[in-house]
N, C-alpha and C positions, 0 to 999 in steps of 0.2 A: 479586394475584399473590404468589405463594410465593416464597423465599427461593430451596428449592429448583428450583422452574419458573425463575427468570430465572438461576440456575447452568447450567442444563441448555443453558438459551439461548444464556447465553454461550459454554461450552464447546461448543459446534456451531459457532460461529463459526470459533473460535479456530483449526483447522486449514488453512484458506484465510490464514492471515496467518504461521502457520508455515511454511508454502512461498510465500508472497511474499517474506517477508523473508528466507531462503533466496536467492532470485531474487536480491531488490535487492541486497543489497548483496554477492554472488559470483558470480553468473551476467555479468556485466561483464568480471573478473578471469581469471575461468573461459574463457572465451572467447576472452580476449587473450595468457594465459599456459599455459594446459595445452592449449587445441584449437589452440591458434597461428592463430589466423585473422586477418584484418586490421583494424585500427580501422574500417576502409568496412565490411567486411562485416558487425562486431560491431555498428556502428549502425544496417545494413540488418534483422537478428536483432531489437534490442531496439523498434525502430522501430513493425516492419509487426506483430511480433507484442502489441505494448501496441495497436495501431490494429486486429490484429483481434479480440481481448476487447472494445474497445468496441464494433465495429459489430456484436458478437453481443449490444451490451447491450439495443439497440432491439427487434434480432429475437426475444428473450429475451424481455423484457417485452412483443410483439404474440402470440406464444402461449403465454404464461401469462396474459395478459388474457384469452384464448379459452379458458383450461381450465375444465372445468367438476370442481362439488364432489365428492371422493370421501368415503365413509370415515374418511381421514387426513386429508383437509382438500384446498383445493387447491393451496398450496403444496409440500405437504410431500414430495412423490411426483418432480418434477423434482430434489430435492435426494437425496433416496434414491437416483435413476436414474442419475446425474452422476457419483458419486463414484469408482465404481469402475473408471472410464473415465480421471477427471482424475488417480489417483492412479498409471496406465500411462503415460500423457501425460510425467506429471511425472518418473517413473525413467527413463524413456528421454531425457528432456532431457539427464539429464546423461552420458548413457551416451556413451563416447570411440569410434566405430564406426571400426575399421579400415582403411576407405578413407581417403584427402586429399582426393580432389577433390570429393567430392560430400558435406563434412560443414558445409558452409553451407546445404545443402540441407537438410541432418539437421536441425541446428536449427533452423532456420527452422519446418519443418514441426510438430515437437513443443514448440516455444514458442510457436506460435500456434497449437495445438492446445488444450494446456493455459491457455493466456489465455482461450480460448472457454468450456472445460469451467466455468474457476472462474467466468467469468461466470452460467454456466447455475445456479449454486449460489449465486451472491452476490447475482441480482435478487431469486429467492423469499427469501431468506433475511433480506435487510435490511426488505423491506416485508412481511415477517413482525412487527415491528415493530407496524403497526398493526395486527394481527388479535390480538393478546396481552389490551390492554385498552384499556378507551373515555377512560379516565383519564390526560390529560394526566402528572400526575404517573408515576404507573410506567409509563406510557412512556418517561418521562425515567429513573426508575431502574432498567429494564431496559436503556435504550443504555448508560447509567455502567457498569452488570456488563456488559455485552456488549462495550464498550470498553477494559476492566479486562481480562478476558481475550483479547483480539485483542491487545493491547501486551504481554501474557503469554507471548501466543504467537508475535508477533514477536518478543519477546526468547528465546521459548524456539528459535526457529529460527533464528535470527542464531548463538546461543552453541552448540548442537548444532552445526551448518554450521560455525561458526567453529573448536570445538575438533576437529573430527575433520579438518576440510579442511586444515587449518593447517600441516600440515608439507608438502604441497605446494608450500607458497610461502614457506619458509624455504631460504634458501640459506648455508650454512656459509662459503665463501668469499667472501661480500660481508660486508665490516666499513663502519661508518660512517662513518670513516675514511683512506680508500685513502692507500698509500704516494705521495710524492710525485711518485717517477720513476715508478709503476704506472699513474697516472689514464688515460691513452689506454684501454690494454688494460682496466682494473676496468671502462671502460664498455662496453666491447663482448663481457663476459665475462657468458655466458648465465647465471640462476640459475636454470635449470631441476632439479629433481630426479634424482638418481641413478636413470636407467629400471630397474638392476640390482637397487634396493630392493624387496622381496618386496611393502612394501605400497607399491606404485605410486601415483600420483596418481589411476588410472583405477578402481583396486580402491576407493581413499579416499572417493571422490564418488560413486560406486554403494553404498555403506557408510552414508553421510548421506541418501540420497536413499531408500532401504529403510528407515533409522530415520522419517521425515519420511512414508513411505508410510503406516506403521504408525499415527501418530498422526490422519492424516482417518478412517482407517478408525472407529477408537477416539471419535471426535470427533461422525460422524452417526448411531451408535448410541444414544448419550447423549440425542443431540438427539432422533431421534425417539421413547425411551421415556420423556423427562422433559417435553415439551412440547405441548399441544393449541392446536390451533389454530382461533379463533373463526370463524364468516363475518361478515362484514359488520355492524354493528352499527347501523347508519343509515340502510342501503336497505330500500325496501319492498317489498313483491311484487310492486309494478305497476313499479319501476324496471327501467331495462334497462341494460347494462354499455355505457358509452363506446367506444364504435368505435375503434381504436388511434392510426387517422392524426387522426381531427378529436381526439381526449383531447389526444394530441402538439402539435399546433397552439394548444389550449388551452392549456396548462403553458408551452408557447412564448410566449404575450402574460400569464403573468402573473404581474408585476412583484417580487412577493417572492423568485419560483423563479428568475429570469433573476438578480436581485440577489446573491442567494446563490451560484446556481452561479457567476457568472462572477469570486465574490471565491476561492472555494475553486478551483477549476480550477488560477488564478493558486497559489494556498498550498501546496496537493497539488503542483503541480509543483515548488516548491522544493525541498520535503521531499521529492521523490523524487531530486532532483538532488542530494541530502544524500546519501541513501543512497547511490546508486550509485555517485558519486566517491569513497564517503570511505576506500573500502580502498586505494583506488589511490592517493588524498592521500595515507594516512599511509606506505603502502608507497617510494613515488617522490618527495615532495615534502617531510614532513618526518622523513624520518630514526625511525621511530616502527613498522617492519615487524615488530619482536616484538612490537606492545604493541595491534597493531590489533584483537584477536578479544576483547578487554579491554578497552578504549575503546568498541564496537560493545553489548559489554555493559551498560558502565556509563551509556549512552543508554538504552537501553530498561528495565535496572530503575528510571533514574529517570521516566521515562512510566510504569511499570507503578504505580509506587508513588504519584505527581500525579496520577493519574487523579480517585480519590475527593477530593481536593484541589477539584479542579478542579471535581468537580459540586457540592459544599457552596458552591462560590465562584460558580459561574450560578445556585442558587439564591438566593444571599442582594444580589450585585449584576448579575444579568442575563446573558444568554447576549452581548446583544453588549460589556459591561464586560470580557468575561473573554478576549475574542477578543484584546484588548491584550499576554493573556499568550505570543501566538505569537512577538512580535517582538524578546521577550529574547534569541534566539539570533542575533540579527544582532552586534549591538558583540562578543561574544564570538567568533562564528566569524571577524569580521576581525581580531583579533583573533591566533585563533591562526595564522593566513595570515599575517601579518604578524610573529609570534614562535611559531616552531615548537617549541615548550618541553615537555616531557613531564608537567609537574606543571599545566599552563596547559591541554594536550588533555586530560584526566582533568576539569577544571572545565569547558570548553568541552561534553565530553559530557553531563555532570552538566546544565548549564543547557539545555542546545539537547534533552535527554531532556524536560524540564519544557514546551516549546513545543513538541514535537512532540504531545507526551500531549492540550494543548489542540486542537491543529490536527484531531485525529484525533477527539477526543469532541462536538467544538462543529458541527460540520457534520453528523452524524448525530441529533445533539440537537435542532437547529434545523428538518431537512426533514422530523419531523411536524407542525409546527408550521405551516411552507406546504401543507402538504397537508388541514391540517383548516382552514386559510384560505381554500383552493379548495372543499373539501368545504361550506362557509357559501353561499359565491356559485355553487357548483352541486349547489342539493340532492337533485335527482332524475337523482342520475346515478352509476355504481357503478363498479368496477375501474380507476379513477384511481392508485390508492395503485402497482401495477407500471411506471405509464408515467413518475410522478416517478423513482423508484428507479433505475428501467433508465437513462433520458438523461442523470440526476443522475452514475452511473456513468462514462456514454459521454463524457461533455465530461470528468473528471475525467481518465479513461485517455488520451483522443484527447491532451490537453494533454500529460500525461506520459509522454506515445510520441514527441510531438513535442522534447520537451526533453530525453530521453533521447539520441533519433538526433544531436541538433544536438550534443550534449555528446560522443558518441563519433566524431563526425563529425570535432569539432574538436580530439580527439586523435589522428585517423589527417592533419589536414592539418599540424599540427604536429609532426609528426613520432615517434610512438609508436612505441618497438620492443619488442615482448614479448619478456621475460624477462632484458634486460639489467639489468645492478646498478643501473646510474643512468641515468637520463634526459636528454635536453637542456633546456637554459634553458627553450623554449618549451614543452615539457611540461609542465617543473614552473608554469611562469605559466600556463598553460591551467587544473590545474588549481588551483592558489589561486583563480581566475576562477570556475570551476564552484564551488567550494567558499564564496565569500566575495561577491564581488560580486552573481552572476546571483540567487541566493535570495534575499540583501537586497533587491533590484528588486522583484521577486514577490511577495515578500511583503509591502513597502509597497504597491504597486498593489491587493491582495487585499485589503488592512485598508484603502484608503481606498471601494474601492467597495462595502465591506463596512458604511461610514459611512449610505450610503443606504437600507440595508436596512428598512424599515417596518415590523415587526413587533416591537414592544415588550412588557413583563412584562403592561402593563396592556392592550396588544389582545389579547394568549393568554387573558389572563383573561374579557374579553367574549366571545373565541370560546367559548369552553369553555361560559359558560354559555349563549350561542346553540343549541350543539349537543346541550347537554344539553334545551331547550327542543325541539327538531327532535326527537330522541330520544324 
């Protein structure tokens, strides 16, 4: 593979993580303070729509199992076909519609519309992966550049998102501060934005969400003039493609894939309950609302920058050696839950950048690894590689829909009021809880069943040259 081809690759990616991380860590915020809707409803939005991306992950990978080769290949044509669709989806998300009553409905419908779309572009796209090359190695150093730019692009859509949205949820009369005899009223005193301000909150988030359009556009272009895409390298003529539901049931008994998924599921949802608490941490709980679009940055240039760290370090002590590095961000996020200090969140982002960057490389890195393991014990059997990818997906999302809703669940019983200055006690301890507690669980749970995992440097090695003999 070329320098240039695994660039291409990656930057095709990189647009679907530009508008997630958009999502995660504003689309919460967005919801509770500019469309004013209620913590139930904001968790019924984040809920059903992460649950319906996944169960379009299944149906995604049963027909794209069924496409047959074109010209471009057969991934490559459902990725082409998606975009233009998901990139509607995703404007209208944010769009403020003039009605009240029926803007629960608004979002609902085009966040789980746009969950579906990115699905339809994130199954071909990641088990595009195997049709690149037969080589163990660049496969691995195509997920490191393809991970390199998704944290790219995560940081590039956080800090877009971040700076444009940002005066949105700057309130001039909340000081840090409040006068002593003011406290009643500072808390019941809305920080909403001046609606008379020309550039309104509703102009501001249609502004970010057109930049953010701009870039998938720019994104699947790249991909498909830089990127070909292999068939099969292993089947023969006389093989015939795995039926969806019996492949599913296969991957479902084995042992590597169950091990894997269900340590990541567990880590993915940490790190998503990172994300989407943490504007509202720094906003309501520590005292830190100028400094959150800044902190949110300084997380993801340090992922963008550990990435290539991180693949020098699974090659030289193993992919599950390096799985160690997810759990650096635990003692630091209690940490700064426990001392809300500004020079203390700048470090906490800094290190908890460094474990996410792993979280995000080592489970892509890993599932070709189960897949040419299954590919060993079933060698006459073909289009395996969409049905890991898609449920690998689906349990990832399904987790992270569910821990999303519980989290916004448990700021509407706790009592959430959008757009006041300060919060109540229970809010702010709900979220140091999201923030500090619930991850550290998850994430220990995920690194211990991650312990089991059976796939070591020296079985990738007998696979490889297995398959190179099969070959």
């Amino acid at each position: 593979l070329s320098i240039c081809g695994k660039l291409c690759y990656a930057i095709g990616g990189a647009p679907n993580q530009v508008a997630g991380s958009a999502a995660a860590f504003f689309l919460q915020i967005y919801l509770l303070d500019i469309a004013h809707i209620t913590p139930f409803h904001a968790s019924l939005v984040l809920f059903i729509g992460k649950a319906s991306g996944a169960v379009t992950d299944p149906v995604a990978g049963f027909f794209i199992s069924k496409s047959r080769w074109t010209k471009i290949g057969r991934l490559m044509p459902w990725m082409l076909a998606c975009t233009p669709f998901t990139v509607m989806s995703y404007f209208l998300m944010w769009y403020l519609p003039p009605f009240v009553s029926g803007r629960v409905a608004w979002y609902l419908t085009f966040y789980c519309l746009f969950q579906a779309l990115t699905t339809l572009f994130q199954v071909p796209y990641s088990a595009l992966t195997m049709f690149l090359s037969t080589d163990q190695k660049e496969r691995d150093s195509a997920t490191a550049y393809r991970m390199t730019m998704e944290v790219l692009g995560t940081l590039v859509g956080a800090a877009l998102q971040g700076q444009i949205v940002a005066s949105a949820h700057v309130s001039h009369h909340c000081t840090v501060n409040p006068p002593v005899n003011a406290t009643n009223s500072w808390h019941d005193t809305p920080s909403f934005p001046d609606p008379s301000d020309p550039l309104s909150h509703q102009v501001i988030y249609m502004i970010a969400a057109g930049v953010i359009g701009g870039v998938y556009l720019l994104g699947i272009v790249i991909l498909f003039l830089g990127v070909k895409e292999k068939d099969d390298p292993y089947a023969l003529n006389s093989d015939r493609a795995i039926p969806f539901c019996k492949g599913l049931g296969l991957t479902m008994k084995h042992g590597p894939y169950v091990k894997l998924t269900a340590s990541f599921l567990l880590i993915s949802t940490a790190v998503q309950l990172e994300q989407s608490n943490f504007v509202l941490f720094c906003t309501h709980a520590a005292n830190l609302r100028n400094h959150f679009q800044y902190l949110v940055v300084t997380i993801l240039v340090s992922a963008a920058v550990s990435i290539p760290f991180w693949q020098k370090f699974l090659q030289r002590f193993g992919k599950k050696c390096a799985a160690c590095g997810i759990s650096w961000m635990i003692p630091f996020a209690v940490m700064l839950v426990t001392i809300p200090n500004l020079i203390l969140a700048y470090f906490v982002a800094f290190v908890s950048g460094l474990s996410i960057a792993a979280s995000l490389l080592l489970p892509w890195s890993m599932l070709p690894d189960v897949v040419d393991n299954f590919r060993l014990q079933n060698p006459h059997g073909k289009g395996h590689e969409t049905i890991f990818y898609s449920s690998y997906v689906f349990f990832t999302k399904m987790s992270a829909g569910i821990g999303l809703g519980i989290s916004a669940a448990g700021l509407e019983f706790t009592g959430y009021k959008p757009g006041i200055c300060r919060q109540s006690d229970d809010v702010i301890l709900t979220l140091k809880i999201l923030i500090g507690a619930v991850p550290a669980i998850l994430i220990l749970l995920g690194l211990f069943i991650l312990l089991f995992y059976p796939i070591t440097e020296e079985s990738r090695k007998e696979t490889k040259l297995a398959l190179e003999v099969l070959r």
